[in-house]
Each structure stands twice: as C-alpha cells, then as structure tokens.
C-alpha positions as CSV (number, residue, x, y, z in Angstrom):
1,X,-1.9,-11.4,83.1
2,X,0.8,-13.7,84.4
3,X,-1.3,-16.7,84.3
4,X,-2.6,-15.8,80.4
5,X,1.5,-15.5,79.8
6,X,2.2,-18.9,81.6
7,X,-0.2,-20.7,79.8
8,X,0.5,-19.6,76.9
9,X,3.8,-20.3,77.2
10,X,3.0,-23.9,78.1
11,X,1.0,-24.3,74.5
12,X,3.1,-22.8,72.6
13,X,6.3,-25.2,73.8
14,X,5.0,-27.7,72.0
15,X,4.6,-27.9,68.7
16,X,1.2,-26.7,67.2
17,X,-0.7,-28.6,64.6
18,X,-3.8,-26.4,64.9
19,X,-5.7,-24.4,66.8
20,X,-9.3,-23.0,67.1
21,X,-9.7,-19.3,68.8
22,X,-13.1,-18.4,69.5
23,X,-15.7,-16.7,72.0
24,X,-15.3,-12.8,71.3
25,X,-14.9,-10.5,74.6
26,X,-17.6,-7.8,73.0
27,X,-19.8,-7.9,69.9
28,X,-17.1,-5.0,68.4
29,X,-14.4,-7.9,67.9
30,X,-14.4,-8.3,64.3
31,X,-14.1,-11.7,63.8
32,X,-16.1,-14.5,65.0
33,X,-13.2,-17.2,65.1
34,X,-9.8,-17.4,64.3
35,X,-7.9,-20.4,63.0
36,X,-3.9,-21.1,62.8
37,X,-3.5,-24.3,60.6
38,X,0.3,-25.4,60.2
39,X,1.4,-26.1,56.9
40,X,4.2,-27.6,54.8
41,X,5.4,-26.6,51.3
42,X,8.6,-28.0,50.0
43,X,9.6,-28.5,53.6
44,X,9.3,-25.3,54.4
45,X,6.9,-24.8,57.1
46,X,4.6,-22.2,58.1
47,X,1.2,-21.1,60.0
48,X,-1.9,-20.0,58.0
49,X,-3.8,-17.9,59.5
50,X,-8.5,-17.8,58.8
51,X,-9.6,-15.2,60.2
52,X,-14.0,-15.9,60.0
53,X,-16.1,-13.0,59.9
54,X,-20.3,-13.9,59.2
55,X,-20.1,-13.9,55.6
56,X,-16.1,-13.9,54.5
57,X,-12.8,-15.5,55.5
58,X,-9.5,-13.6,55.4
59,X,-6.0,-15.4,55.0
60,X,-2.6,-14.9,56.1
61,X,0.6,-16.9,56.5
62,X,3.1,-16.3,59.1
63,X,6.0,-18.0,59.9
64,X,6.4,-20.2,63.0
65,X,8.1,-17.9,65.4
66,X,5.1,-15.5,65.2
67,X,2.4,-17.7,66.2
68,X,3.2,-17.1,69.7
69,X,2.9,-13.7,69.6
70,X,-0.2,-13.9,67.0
71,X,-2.2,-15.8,70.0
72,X,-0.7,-13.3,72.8
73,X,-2.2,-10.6,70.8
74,X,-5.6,-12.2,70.4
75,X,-5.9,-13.6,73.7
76,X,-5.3,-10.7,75.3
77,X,-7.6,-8.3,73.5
78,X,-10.1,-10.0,72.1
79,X,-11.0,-13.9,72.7
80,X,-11.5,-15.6,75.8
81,X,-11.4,-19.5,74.6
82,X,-8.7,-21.4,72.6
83,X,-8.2,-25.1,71.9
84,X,-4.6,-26.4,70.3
85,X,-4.0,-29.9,69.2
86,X,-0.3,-30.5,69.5
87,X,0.8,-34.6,68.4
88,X,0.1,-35.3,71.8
89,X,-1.7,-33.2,73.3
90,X,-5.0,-31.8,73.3
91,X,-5.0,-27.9,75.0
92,X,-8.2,-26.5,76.6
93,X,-7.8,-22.8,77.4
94,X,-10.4,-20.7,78.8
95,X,-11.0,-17.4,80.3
96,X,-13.8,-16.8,83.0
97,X,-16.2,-14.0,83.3
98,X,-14.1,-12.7,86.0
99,X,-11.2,-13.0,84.3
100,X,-9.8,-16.2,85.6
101,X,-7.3,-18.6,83.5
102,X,-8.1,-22.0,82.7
103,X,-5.9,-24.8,81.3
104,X,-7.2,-28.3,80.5
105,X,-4.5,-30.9,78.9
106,X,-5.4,-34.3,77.7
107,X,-3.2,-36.0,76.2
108,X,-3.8,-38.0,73.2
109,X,-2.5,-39.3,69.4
110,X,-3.5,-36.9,67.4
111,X,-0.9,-37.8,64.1
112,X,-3.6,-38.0,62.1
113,X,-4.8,-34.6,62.5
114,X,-1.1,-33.5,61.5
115,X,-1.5,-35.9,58.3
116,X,-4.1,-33.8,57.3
117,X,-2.8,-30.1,58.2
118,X,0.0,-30.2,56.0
119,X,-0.5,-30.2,52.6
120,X,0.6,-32.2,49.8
121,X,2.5,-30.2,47.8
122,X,1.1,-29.1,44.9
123,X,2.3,-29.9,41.4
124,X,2.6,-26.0,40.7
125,X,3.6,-24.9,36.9
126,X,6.0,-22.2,38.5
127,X,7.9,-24.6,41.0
128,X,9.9,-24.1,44.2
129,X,13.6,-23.5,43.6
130,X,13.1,-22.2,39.6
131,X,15.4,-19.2,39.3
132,X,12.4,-16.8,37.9
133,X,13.8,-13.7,38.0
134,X,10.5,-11.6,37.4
135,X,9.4,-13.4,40.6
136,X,11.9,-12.1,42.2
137,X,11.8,-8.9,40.9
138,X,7.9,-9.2,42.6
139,X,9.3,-10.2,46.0
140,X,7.6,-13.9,45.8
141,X,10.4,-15.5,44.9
142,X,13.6,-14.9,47.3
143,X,17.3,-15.4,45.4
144,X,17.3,-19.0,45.8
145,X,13.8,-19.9,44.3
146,X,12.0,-20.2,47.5
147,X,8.4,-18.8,48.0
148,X,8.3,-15.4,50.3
149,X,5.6,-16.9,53.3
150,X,3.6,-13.9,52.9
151,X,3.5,-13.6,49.4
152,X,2.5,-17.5,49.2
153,X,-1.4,-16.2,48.0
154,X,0.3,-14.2,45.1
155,X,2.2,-17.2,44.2
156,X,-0.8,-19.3,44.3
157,X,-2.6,-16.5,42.5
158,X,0.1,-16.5,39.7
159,X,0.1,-19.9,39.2
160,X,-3.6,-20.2,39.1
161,X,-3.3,-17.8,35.5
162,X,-0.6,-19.7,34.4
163,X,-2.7,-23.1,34.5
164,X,-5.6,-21.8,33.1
165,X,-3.6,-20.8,30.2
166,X,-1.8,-23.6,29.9
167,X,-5.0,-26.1,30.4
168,X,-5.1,-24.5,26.5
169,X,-2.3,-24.4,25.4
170,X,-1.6,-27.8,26.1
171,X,-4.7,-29.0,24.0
172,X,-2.1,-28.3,20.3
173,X,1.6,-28.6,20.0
174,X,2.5,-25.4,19.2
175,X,6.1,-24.8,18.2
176,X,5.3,-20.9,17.4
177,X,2.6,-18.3,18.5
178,X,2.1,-14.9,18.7
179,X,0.7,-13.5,22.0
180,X,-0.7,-9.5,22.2
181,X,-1.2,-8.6,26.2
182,X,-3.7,-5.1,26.3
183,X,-2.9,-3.2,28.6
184,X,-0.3,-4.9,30.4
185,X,0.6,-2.0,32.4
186,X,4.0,-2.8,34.9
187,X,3.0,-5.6,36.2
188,X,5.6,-8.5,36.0
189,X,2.9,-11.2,35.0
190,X,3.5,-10.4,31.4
191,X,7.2,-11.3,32.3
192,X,6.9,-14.6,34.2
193,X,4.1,-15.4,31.1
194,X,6.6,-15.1,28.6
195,X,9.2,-17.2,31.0
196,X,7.0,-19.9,31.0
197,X,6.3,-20.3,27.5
198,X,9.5,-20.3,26.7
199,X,11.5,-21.7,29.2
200,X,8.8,-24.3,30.4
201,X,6.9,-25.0,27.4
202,X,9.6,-24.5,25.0
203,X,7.9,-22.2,22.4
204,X,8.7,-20.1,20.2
205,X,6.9,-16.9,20.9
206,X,6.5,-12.9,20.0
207,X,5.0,-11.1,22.8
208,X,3.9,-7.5,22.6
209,X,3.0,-6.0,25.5
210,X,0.4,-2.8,24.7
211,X,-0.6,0.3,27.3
212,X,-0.8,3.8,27.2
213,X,1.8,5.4,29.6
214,X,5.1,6.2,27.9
215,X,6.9,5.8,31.1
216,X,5.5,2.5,31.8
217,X,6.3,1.2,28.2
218,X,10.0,2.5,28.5
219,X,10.4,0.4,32.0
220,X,9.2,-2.5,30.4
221,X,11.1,-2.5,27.4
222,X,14.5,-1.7,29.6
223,X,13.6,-4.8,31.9
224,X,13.1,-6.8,29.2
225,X,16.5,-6.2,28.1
226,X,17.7,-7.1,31.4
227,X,16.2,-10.3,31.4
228,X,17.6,-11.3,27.5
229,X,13.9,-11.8,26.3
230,X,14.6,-11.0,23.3
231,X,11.0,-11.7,21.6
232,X,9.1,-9.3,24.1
233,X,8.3,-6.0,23.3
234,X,6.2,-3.3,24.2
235,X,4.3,-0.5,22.5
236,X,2.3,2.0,23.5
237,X,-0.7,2.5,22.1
238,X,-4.6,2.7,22.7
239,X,-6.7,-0.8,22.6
240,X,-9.2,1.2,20.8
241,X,-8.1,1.2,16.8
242,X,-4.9,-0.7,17.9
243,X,-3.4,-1.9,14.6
244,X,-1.4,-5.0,13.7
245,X,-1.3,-6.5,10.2
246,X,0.1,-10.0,11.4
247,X,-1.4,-13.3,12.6
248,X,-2.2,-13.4,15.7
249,X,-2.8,-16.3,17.9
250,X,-3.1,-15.1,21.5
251,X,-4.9,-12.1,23.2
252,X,-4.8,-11.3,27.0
253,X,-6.2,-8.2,28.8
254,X,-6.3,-8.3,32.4
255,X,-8.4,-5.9,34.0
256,X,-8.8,-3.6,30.8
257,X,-11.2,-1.1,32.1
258,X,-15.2,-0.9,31.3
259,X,-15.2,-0.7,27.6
260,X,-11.9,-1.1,26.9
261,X,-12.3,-4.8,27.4
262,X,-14.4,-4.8,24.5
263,X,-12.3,-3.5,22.4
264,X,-9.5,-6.1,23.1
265,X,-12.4,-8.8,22.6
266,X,-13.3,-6.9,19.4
267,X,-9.8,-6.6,18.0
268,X,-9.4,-10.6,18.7
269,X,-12.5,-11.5,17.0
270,X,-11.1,-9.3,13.7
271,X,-7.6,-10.9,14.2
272,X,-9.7,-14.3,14.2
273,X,-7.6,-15.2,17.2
274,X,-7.2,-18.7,18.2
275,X,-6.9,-18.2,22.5
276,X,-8.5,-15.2,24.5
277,X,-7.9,-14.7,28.0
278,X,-9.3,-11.5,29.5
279,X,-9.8,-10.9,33.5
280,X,-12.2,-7.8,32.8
281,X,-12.8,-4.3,35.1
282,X,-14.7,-2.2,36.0
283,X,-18.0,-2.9,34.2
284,X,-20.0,0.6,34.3
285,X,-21.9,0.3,30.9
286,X,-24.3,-2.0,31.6
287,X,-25.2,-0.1,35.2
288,X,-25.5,3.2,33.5
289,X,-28.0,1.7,30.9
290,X,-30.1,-0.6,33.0
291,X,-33.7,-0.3,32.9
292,X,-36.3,-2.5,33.7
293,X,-40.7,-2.8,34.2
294,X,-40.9,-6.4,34.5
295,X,-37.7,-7.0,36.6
296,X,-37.1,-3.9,38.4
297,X,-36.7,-5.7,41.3
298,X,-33.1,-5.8,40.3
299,X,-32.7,-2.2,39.7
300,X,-34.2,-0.9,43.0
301,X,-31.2,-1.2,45.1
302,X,-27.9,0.4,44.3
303,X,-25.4,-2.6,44.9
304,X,-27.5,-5.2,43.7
305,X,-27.8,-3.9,40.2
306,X,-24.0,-2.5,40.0
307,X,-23.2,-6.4,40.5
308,X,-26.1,-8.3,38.5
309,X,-25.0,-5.5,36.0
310,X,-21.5,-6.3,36.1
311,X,-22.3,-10.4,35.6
312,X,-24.3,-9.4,33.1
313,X,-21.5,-7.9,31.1
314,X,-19.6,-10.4,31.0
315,X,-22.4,-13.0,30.3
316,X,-23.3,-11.1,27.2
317,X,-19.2,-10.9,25.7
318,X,-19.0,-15.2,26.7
319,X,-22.0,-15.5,24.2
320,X,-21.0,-13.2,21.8
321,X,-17.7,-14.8,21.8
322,X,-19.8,-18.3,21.1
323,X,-21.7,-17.0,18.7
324,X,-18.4,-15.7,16.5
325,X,-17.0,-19.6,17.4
326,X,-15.6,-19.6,20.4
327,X,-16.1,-22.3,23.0
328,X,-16.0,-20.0,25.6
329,X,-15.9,-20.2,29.6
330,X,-16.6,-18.0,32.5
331,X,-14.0,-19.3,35.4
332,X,-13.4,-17.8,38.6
333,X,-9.6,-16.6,38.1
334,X,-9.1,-15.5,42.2
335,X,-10.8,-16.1,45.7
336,X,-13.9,-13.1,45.6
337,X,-12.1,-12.6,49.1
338,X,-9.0,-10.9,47.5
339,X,-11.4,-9.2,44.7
340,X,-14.5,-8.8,43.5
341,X,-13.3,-8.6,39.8
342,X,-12.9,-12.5,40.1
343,X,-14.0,-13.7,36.4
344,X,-11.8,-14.3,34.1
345,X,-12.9,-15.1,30.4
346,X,-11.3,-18.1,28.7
347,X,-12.2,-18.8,25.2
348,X,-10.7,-20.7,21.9
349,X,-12.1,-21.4,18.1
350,X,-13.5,-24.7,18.4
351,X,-16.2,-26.5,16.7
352,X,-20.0,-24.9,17.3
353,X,-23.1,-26.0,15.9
354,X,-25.1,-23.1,14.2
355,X,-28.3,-23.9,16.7
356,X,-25.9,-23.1,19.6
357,X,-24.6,-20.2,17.8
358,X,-28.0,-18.6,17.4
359,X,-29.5,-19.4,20.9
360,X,-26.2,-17.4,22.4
361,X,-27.2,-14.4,20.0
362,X,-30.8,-15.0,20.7
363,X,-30.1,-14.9,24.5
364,X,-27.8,-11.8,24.2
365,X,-31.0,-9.9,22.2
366,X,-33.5,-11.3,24.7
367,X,-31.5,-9.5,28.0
368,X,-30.7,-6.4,25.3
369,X,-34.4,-6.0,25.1
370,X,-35.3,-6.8,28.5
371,X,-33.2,-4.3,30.7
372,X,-32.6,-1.7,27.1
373,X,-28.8,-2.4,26.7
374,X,-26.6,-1.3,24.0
375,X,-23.6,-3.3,24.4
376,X,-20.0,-1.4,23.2
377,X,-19.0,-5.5,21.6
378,X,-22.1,-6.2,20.3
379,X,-22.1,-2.3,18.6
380,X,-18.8,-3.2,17.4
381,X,-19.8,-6.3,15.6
382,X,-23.1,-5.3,14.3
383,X,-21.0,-2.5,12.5
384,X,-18.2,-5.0,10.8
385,X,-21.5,-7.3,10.1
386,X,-19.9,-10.3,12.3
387,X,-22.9,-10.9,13.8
C-alpha cells in the first residue's frame, strides 16, 4: 500500500493531461476502462471523467483537486494498470499478480497531446458569465455566470434545445411570436427559453406555459414575477381539448406522455402552427397494439418490440406532420446514455410537393396495416378530415 500511495503521489505532482486506467482485478469490476481527460472551458479547468462499460460510456466532470483521490480509489480496488501523459512525461504504472508496484517514466514532449485535450470553447447560445437567473435558480449557473463543473452535461444539454430551436428560428426575422409550451411542468427550461428569445434574440414574445397541477402552475406564475417576465404566463389545463382562439406560432411539449403528445401535435396542426418542437414520452400505444404474421420476429421478444414500437411512434407523427406540410425532422435531442427518450421532433410549414405528401401518408397506412395500429394523431385527423 505504501508503494501504490508513493507512486501515486509522484503522478499526480505533475500535471495530468490524460490518463488511461485499465486491466480489471475480477470480472465483477464494472467497467472495462476508465479515462480522465483534462479540459478547459473559459479558462476554467476541469477533469472529465469516461467511464467504458461493453456497450455504453458514462461521463462525469470533477474538478482538479479530486483526480488524485478519483485514481486512489480506482487503483486500489479495482484496476491494476494506469498510464498518464503529463507535458513531459510519460507514466507507466503497473501492478503484479503478486501484488507488486511498478513505475516506468519516460520522459518526452507530449504538448501536442495537451493541444488536443482541451477544448476549444464552444460558441454556446447561453454563454459563460450571462447573468441567467433561471440557471441559477437550476444550480448550473453559480452567481457570477460561471458553469457548476458537475452540472456542465445539463448546460450542454440546455444549450443543445436552445440551438435546435434557434437553427429555426433564425431562418425568418421575427419581431413577434406566440409560443404555447404543453406541459411544461416546473422545470426552469421554459424560463431560460423565454430569456433567450427575448434577451438574446430580441423578440417580442407571449409564452404560455400549460400543465395540469395547480400547485405547479401557481409556482410558476410567482417565479415569473420574480424574474419581471412580464409576457409569460401559465395556465393550467389539460392538452386534450385545450382551447385558444389566437394565432399561434410556436408549440413545444417536452416529454408529454404516450398520447398526450398527440394531442399537442394535434392542437398545432388545427392552430396551423408555424414551429413544433416536441421531445415525446413514454410511447405505450403502439406496444399495446402491435401485432404481426409476417414480421413477428419483432414482436417475439419483450424489449425489442417496446423499442421498435416506440421508434415507430414517432416515425408515424414525423410523417403525418409531412403530410399536413411540415418539413419535418427526427434529431437526436440528448446522448441515449443520459436517456432513452432521446428524439426530439422538429418540424415547420414549408413547401411540400403533393407526391411527397402522399408517399408519407401512404407509408403511415402501409405500417398501420402491417403491425394493425390505430394511431391516437392519425384518429385525430381522420375525424377533422385533415388527412
């Protein structure tokens, strides 16, 4: 144990660039390989942590006073092999099957490998050192602006929404719209939304945030307030046979659950909404209904047709959405390592030809027939004749 602390020790006086722990002590160790990476953002530097198991990779930042102890830990119980690249030097540390300590040192230029470990800083919508007080509120943001290290995936994951929406919004100069958020629930998203279209991209906007707990609503409404946003609001109320008699040119729903999604979609459609954003949840219908002679291969194991079921889903509300005019796209809103509810559903009025209109009904009919689905959207349409 003394020579594992004393060579750690020696590593870890220098600084680390990067380093590579590997070789598991028993086949219960949970990962195969663990890497520290040292990163820079806005000057602020800190260690992220991959963690590699056979088929997924876990993330975590720390700061640089942990990574010490971080490599203690895993040394200790777990690993018996390490190699660290400091600027110059190159650390080769080993364990034994009889429990003997090895260090190896070479010493070497390795600036370029720091080059490429820190990364250029992003050109983030939601910058460093913004006072964005719903970030705060969240615990990303500290007083001063400055991402929290371990919240730096959130931030990422916040920003991520941000530019998908604005990759939109940016297409028209709007001075004015009118955004409707389903089920917005208490999360501060709809809050740091509303920050940037107003205070980044300088429009004019009425948000109404919608859900169904009173308690929830009142929160929102208070902490709206206390932020002076004065053209956010919230209601409470059902997605199903919501009403509002007023243009509207935005809808969001983010993770709206099993059918209710398709009631947000529908209500967009009828509104003849410009922008739809919807991150949808919890898609049951589809694995409830599924049924199949000539493809039952995907309906013979539990897991595989809950997920073929759930892509489904949303396959058949993207093409519904291009048949009604929507240029419509399927993107992958978060890592699948964070979630599995990963898709997120972008789609704006746009120019379709009829032929591509009617081969995305077609193909919705083709997989209705095929697996006997009675979609809740397509129901919904068929009723109001839009489709």
């Amino acid at each position: 144990m003394e020579e594992l602390i004393k060579a750690i020790d020696e590593i870890t006086q220098q600084e680390i660039i990067k380093l590579v722990i590997s070789n598991k002590k028993s086949k219960d160790v949970e990962y195969n390989k663990i890497n520290a990476t040292l990163k820079e953002s806005n000057k602020n530097q800190y260690y992220q942590i991959e963690k590699y198991t056979d088929k997924q990779v876990f993330h975590e930042n720390i700061d640089k006073e942990e990574l010490k102890e971080k490599i203690m830990g895993y040394i200790k119980e777990d690993y018996k092999q390490l190699v660290a690249w400091s600027e110059s030097t190159t650390f080769d540390f080993k364990i034994s099957k009889k429990g003997k300590v090895f260090l190896g040192k070479k010493k070497g230029d390795n600036a370029k490998l720091a080059n490429k470990s820190h990364n250029k800083e992003k050109n983030y919508i939601l910058k460093e050192g913004m006072i964005i007080q719903p970030l705060i509120d969240l615990g990303v943001f500290t007083k001063e602006g400055k991402v929290v290290n371990s919240k730096y995936d959130k931030y990422k994951q916040i920003n991520r929404f941000i530019e998908v929406i604005d990759d939109e919004v940016k297409k028209n100069d709007y001075k004015e719209l009118t955004i409707l958020d389903f089920g917005c629930g208490k999360s501060y998203l709809t809050f740091v939304l509303y920050y940037y279209f107003v205070e980044i991209k300088k429009i004019n906007v009425k948000m109404i945030g919608l859900d169904l707990k009173e308690d929830v609503i009142q929160k929102c409404n208070e902490i709206a307030k206390r932020y002076n946003y004065e053209n956010l609001s919230f209601e409470l109320g059902d997605i199903n046979g919501f009403k509002y008699n007023n243009k509207v040119d935005m809808v969001i729903t983010l993770h709206a659950c099993d059918t209710a999604t398709d009631y947000a979609l529908y209500n967009a459609v009828k509104w003849n909404t410009k922008m739809i954003f919807s991150v949808p949840c919890c898609q049951h219908e589809f694995n409830a209904q599924m049924k199949s002679e000539s493809l039952s291969l995907l309906t013979k194991y539990g897991i595989v047709q809950e997920r073929v079921a759930a892509l489904m889903t949303d396959a058949v509300r993207a093409n519904l959405l291009e048949h009604l005019g929507y240029k419509t796209q399927l993107l992958e809103f978060i890592d699948i390592s964070h979630s599995p509810k990963n898709i997120l559903i972008r789609a704006s009025k746009g120019n379709i030809s009829s032929e591509k209109r009617e081969k995305a009904l077609d193909e919705v009919n083709n997989l209705m027939n095929e697996f006997k689905f009675k979609p809740t959207l397509y129901n919904l349409l068929k009723e109001d004749n839009l489709i």
